[in-house]
VEXKOL-310116 format. One record per residue: x, y, z of N, C-alpha, C in turn; residue in one letter; residue number from 1. Coordinates in pm, 1 decimal. Atoms other than C-alpha are relative to their C-alpha. Last residue first. Example, Ala and Ser with C-alpha at 12.3 -4.5 7.8 and 13.67 -1.06 7.14 Angstrom:
<recs>
{nc1:-82.0	nc2:-119.0	nc3:-6.0	cac1:1367.0	cac2:-106.0	cac3:714.0	cc1:-77.0	cc2:109.0	cc3:73.0	rest:S	nr:2}
{nc1:89.0	nc2:-119.0	nc3:0.0	cac1:1230.0	cac2:-450.0	cac3:780.0	cc1:90.0	cc2:120.0	cc3:0.0	rest:A	nr:1}
</recs>
This chain:
<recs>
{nc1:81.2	nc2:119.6	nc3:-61.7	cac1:-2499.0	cac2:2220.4	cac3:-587.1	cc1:-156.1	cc2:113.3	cc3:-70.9	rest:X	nr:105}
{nc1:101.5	nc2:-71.2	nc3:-125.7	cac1:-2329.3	cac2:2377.4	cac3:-891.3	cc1:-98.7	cc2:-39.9	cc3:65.4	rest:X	nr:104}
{nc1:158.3	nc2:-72.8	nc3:52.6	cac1:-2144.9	cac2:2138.3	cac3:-1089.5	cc1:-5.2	cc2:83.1	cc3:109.3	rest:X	nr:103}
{nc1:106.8	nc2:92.7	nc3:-76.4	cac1:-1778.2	cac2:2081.6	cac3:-968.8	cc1:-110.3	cc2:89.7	cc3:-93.1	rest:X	nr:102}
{nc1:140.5	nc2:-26.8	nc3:18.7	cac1:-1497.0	cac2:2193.5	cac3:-1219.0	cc1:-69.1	cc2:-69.3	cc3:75.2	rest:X	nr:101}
{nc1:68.7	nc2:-14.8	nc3:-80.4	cac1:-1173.5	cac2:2175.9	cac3:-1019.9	cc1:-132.4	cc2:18.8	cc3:-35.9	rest:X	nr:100}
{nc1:128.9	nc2:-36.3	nc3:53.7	cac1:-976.8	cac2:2035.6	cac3:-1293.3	cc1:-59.9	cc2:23.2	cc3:90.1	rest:X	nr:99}
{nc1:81.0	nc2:20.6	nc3:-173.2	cac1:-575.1	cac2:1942.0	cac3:-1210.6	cc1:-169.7	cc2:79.6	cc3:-122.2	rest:X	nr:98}
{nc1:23.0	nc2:-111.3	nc3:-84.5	cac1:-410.6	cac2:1920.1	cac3:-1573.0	cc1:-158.1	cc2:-70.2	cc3:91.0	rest:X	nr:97}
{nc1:120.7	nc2:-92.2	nc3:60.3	cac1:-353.0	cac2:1544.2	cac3:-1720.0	cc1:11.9	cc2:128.9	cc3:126.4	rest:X	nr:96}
{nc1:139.6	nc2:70.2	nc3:-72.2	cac1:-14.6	cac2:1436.8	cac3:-1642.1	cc1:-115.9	cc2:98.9	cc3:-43.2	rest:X	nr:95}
{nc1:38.9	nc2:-130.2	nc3:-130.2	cac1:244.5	cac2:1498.1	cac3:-1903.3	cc1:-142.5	cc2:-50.8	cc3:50.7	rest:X	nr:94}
{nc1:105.0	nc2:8.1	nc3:19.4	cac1:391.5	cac2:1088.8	cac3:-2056.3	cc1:-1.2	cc2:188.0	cc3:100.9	rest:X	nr:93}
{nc1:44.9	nc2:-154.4	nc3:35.1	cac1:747.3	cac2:1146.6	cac3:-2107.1	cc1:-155.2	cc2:16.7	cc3:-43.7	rest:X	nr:92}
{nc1:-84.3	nc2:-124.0	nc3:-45.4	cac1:875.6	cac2:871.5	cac3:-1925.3	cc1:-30.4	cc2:120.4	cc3:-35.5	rest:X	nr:91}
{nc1:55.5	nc2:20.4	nc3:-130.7	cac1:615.7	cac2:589.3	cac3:-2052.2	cc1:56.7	cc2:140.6	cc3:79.9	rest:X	nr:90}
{nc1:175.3	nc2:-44.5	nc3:57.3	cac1:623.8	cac2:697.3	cac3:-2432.4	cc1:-38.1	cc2:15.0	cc3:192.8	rest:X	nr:89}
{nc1:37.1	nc2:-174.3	nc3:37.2	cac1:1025.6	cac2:746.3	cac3:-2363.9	cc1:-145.3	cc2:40.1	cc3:17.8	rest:X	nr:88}
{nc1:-75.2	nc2:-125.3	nc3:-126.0	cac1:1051.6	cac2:407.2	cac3:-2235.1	cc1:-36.8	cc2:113.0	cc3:44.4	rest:X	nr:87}
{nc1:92.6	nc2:-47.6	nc3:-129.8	cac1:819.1	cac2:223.9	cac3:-2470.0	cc1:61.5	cc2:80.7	cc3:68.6	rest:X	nr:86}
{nc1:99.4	nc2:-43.8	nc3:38.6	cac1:1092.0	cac2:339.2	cac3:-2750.7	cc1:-183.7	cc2:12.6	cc3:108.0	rest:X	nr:85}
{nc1:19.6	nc2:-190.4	nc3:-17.6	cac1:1348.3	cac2:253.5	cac3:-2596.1	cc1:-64.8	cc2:34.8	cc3:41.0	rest:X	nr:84}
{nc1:155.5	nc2:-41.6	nc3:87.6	cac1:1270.4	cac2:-151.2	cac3:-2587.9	cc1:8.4	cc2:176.7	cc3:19.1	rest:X	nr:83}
{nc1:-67.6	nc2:16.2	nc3:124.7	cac1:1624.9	cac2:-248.8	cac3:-2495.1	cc1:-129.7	cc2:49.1	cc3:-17.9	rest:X	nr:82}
{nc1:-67.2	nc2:-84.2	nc3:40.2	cac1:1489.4	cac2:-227.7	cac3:-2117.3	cc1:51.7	cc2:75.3	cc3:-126.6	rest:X	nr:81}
{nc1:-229.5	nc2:-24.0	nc3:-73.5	cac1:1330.2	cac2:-553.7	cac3:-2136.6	cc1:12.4	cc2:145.1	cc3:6.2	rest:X	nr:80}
{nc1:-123.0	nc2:190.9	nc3:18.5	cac1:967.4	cac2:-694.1	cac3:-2167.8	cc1:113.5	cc2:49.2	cc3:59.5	rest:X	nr:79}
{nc1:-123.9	nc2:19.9	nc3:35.1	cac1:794.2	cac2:-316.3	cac3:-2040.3	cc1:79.7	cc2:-145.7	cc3:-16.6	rest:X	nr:78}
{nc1:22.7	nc2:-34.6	nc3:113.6	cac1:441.8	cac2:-319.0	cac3:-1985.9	cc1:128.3	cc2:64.1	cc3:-60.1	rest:X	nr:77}
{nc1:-97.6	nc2:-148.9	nc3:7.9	cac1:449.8	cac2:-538.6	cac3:-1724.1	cc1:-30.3	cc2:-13.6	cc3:-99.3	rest:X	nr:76}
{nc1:-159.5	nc2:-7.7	nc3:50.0	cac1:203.2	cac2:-824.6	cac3:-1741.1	cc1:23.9	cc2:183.6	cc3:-15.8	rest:X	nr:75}
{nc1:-21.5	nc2:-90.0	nc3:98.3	cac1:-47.9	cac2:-794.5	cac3:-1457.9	cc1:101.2	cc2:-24.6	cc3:-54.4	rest:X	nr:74}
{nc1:-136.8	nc2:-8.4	nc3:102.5	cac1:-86.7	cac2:-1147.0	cac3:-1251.0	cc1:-45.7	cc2:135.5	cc3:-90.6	rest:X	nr:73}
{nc1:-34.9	nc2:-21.1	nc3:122.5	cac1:-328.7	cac2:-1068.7	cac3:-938.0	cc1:88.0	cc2:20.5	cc3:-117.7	rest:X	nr:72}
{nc1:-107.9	nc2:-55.0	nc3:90.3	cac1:-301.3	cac2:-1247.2	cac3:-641.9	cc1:-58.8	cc2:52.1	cc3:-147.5	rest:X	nr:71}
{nc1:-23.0	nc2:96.4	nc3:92.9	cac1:-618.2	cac2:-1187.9	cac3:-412.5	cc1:122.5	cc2:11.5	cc3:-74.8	rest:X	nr:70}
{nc1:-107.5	nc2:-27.8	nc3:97.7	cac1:-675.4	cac2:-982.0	cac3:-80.6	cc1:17.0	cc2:-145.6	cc3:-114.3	rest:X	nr:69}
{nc1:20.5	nc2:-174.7	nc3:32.3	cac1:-970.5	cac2:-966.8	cac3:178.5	cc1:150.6	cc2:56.6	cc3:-72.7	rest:X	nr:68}
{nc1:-110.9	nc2:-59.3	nc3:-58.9	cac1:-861.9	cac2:-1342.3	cac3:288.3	cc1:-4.9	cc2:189.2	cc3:15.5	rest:X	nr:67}
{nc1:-70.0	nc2:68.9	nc3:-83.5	cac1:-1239.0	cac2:-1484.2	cac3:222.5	cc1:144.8	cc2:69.5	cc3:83.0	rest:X	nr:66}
{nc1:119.8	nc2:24.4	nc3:-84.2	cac1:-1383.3	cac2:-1281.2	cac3:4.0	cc1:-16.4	cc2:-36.8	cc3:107.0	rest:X	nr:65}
{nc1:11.7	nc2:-119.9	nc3:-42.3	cac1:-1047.2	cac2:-1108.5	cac3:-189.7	cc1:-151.0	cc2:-37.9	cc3:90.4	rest:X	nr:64}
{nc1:154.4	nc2:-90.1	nc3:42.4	cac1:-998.1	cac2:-1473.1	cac3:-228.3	cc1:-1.8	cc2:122.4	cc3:80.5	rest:X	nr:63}
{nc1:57.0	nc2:-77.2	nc3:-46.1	cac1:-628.0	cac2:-1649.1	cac3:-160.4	cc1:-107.3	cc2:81.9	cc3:-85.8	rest:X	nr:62}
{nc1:-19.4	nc2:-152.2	nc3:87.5	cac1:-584.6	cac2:-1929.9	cac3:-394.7	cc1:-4.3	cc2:69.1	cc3:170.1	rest:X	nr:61}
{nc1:7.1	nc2:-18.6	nc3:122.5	cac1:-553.4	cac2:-2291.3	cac3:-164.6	cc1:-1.6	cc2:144.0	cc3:-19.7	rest:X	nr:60}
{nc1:29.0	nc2:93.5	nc3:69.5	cac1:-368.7	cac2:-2462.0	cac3:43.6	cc1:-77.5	cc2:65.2	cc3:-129.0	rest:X	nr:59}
{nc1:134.7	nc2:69.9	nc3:13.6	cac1:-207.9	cac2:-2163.0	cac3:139.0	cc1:-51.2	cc2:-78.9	cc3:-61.1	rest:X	nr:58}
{nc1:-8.2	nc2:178.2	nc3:-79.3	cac1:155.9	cac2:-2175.8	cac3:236.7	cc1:-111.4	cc2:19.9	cc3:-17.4	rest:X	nr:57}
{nc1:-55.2	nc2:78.1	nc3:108.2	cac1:234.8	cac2:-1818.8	cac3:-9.8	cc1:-45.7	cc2:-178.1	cc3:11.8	rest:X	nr:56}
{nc1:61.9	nc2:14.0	nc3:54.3	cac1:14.0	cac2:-1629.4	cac3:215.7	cc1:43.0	cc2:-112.2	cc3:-96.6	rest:X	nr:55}
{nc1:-73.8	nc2:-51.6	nc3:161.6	cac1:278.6	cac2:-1592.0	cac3:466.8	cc1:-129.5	cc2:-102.1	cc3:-83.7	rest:X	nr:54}
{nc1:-6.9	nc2:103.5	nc3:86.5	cac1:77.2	cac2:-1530.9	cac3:781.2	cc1:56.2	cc2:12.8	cc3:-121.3	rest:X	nr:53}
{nc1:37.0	nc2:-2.4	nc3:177.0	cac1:129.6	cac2:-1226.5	cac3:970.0	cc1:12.4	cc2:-114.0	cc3:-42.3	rest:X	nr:52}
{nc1:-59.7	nc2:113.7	nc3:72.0	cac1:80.9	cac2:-1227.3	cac3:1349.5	cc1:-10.8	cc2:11.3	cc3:-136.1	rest:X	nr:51}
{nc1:94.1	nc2:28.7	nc3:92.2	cac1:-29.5	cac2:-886.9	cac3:1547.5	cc1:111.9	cc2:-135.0	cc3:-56.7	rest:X	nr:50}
{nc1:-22.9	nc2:126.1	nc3:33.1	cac1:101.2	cac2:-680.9	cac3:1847.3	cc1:-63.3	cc2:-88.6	cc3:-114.7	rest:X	nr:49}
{nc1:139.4	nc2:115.6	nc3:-25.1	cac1:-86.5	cac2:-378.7	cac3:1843.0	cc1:92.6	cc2:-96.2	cc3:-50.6	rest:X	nr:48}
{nc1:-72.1	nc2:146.3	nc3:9.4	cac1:120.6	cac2:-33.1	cac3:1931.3	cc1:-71.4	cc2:-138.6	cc3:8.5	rest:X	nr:47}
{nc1:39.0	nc2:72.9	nc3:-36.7	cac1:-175.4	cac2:271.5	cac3:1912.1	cc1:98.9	cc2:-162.9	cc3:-6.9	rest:X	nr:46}
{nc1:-15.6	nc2:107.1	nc3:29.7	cac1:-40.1	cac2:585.8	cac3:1825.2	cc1:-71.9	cc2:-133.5	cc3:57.8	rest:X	nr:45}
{nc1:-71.6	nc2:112.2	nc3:-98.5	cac1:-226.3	cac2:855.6	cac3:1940.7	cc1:-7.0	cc2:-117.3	cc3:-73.7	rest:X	nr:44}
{nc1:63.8	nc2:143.4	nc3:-16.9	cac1:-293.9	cac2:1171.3	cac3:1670.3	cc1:72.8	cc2:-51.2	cc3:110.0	rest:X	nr:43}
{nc1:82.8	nc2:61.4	nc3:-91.6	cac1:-92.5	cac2:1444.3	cac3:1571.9	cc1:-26.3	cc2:-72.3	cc3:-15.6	rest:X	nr:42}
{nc1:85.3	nc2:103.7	nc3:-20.0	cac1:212.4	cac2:1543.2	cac3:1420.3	cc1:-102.4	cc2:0.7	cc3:73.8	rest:X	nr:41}
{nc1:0.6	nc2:98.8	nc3:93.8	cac1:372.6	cac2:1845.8	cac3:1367.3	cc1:-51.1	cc2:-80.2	cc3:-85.7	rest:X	nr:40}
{nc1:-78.6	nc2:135.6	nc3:-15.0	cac1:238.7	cac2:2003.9	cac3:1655.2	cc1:43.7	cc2:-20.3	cc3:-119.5	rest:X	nr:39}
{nc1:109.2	nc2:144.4	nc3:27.8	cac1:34.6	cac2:2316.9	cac3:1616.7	cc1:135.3	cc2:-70.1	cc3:12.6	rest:X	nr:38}
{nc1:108.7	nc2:90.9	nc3:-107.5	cac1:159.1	cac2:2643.7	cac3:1773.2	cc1:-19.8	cc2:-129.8	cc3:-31.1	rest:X	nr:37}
{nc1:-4.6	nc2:-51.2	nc3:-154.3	cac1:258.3	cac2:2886.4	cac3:1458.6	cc1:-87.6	cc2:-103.6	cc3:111.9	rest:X	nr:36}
{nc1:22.4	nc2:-93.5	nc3:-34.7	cac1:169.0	cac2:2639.2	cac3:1150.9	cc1:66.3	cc2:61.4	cc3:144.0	rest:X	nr:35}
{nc1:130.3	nc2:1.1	nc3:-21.2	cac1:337.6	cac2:2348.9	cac3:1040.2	cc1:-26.7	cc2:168.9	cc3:83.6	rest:X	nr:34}
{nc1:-46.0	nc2:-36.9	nc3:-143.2	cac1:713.4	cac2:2379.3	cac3:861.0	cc1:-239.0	cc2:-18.3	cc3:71.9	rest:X	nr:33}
{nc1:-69.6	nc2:-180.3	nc3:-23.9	cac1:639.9	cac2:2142.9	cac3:602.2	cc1:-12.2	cc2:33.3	cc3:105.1	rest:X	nr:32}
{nc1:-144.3	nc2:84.1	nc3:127.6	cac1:530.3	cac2:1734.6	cac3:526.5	cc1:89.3	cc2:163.8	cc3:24.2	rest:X	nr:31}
{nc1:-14.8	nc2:-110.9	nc3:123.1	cac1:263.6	cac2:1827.0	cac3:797.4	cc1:116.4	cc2:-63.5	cc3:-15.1	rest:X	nr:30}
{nc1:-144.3	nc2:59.3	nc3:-57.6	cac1:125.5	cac2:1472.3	cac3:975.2	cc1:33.8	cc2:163.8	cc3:-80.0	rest:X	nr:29}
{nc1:-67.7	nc2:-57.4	nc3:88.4	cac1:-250.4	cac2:1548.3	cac3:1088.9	cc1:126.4	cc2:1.6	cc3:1.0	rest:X	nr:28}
{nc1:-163.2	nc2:64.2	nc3:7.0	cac1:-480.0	cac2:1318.5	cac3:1263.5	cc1:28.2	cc2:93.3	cc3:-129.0	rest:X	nr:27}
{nc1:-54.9	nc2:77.0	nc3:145.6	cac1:-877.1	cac2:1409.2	cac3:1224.0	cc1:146.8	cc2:12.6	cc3:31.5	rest:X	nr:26}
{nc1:-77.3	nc2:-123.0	nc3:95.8	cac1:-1002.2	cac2:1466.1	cac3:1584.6	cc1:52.6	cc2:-93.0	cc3:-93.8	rest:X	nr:25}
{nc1:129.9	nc2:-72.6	nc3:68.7	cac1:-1259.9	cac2:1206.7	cac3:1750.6	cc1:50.4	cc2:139.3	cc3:-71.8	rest:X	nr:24}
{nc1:39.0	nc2:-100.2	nc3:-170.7	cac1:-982.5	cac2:1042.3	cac3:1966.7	cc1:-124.0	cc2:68.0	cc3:-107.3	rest:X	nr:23}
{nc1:101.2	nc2:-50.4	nc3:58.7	cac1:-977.3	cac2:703.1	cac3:1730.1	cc1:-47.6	cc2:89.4	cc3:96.5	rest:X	nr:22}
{nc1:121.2	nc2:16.2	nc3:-59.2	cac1:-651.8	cac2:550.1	cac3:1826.4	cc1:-86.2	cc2:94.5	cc3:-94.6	rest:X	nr:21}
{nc1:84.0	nc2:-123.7	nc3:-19.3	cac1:-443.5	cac2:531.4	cac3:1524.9	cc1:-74.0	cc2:-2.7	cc3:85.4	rest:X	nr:20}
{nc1:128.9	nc2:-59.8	nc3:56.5	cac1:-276.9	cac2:176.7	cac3:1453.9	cc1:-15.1	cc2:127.3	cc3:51.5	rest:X	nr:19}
{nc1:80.6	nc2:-147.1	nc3:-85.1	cac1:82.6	cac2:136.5	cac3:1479.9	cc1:-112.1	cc2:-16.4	cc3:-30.4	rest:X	nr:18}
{nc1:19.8	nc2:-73.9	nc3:131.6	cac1:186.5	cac2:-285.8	cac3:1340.4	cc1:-63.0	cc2:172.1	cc3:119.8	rest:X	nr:17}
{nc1:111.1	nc2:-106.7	nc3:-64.8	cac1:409.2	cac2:-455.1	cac3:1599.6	cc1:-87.4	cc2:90.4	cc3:-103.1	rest:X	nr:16}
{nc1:-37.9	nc2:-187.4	nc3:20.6	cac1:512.9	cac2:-801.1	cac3:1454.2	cc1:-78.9	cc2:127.7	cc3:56.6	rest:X	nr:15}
{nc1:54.0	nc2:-86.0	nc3:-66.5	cac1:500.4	cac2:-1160.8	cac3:1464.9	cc1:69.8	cc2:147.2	cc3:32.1	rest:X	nr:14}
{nc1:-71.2	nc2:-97.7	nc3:-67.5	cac1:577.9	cac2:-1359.6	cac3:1188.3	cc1:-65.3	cc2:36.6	cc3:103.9	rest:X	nr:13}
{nc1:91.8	nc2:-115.2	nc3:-108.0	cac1:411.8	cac2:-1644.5	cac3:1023.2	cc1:138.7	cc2:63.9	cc3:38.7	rest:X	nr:12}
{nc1:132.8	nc2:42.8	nc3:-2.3	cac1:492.9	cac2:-1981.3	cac3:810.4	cc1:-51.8	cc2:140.3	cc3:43.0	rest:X	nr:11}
{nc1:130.0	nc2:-1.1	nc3:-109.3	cac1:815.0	cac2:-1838.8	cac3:761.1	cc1:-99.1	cc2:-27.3	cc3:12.6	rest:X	nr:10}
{nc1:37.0	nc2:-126.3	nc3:-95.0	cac1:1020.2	cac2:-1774.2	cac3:420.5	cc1:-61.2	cc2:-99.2	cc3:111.2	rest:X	nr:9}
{nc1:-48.4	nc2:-151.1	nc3:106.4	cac1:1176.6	cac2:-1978.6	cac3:118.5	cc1:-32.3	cc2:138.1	cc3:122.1	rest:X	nr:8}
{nc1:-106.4	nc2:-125.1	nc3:-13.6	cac1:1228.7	cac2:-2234.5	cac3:320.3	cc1:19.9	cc2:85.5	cc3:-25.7	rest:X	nr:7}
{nc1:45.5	nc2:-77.4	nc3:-103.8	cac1:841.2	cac2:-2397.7	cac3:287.8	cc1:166.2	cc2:68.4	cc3:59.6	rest:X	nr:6}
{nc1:-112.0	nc2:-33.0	nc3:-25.4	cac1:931.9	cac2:-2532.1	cac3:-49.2	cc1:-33.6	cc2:104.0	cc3:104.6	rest:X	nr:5}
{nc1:-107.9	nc2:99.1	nc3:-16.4	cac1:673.9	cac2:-2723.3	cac3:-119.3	cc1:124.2	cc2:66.3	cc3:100.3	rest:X	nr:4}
{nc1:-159.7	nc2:17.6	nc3:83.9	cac1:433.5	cac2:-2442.5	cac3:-210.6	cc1:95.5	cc2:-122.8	cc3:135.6	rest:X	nr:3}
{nc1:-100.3	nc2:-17.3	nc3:-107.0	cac1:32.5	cac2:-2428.3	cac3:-80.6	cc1:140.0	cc2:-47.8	cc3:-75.6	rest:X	nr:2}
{nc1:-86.6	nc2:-95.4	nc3:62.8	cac1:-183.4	cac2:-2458.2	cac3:-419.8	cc1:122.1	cc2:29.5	cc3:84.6	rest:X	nr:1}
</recs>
């Protein structure tokens, strides 16, 4: 299945991805002002060198068994633009209300 046209991109990269050390506290980012005292942010970054393969040069499929990712084709649910009518149905969908019903343990 591997593609011909190996110009289109890179066999591989190499890149820094952050991981999270694992200090035994839960990591918190606040999106707002954060409380009196607390940081911001927490957690320790972790900088990890790493190689990415371009998936595209595989001989064959990638398997969510094997690679731990597969392609899946979804057709959009829009053809063109010119279609209004989906538009509106998609644009003015209201989200279902929040529901906190739990049973009682």
């Amino acid at each position: 299945m591997g593609t011909h046209q190996t110009q289109l991109a890179p066999a591989s990269v190499r890149s820094v991805l952050n991981y999270l050390q694992d200090t035994g506290v839960r990591p918190v980012n606040y999106t707002y002002p954060p409380p009196d005292g607390v940081d911001q942010r927490s957690g320790v970054l972790d900088p990890t060198q790493v190689t990415i393969h371009n998936a595209r040069l595989l001989d064959e499929p990638a398997s969510i068994n094997r690679q731990g990712f597969e392609k899946s084709i979804t057709p959009a649910p829009l053809r063109t633009l010119k279609t209004t009518n989906k538009c509106a149905c998609i644009t003015t969908r209201k989200p279902k209300p929040y529901s906190n019903n739990r049973p009682a343990p």
